[in-house]
C-alpha positions, 0 to 999 in steps of 0.5 A: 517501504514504511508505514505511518502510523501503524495502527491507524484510524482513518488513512495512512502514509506508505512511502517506497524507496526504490533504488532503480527506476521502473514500474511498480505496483502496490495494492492492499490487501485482506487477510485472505489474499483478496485485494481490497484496492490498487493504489498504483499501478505502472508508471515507470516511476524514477529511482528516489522516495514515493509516498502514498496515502491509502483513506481505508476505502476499498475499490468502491471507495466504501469504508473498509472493517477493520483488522489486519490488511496488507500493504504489497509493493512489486519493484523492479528489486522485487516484492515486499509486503507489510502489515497495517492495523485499521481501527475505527 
């Protein structure tokens, strides 16, 4: 998984490579563990490169603080996570 641009202002690209189809997850979340917003959720997509495109919007689709959020994939090869930097 990678993130483009890492710190951002207004939205950022995650893109997943995943090597077996299935389904999978990604949400970001805040510091604490909270989930601000599911960006997907199942899907059974194919194996290959996914992108997704997180506007700092909350579930609400309220404009988030900024700080440190958490990008977390759950694939059928496992979990990652990783940082991203907001800043308004």
């Amino acid at each position: 998984m990678s993130v483009y641009p890492n710190p951002f202002n207004s939205k950022v690209m995650i893109s997943l490579n995943i090597g077996k189809g299935g389904d999978i997850e990604i949400g970001i979340y805040d510091v604490n563990g909270r989930l601000v917003k599911q960006l997907f959720k199942g899907g059974n997509l194919p194996k290959g490169t996914h992108d997704f495109t997180w506007d700092a919007t909350d579930a609400s689709s309220e404009k988030i603080t900024s700080g440190i959020y958490f990008v977390k994939a759950v694939t059928p090869q496992g979990l990652q996570t990783l940082k991203l930097v907001y800043l308004k």
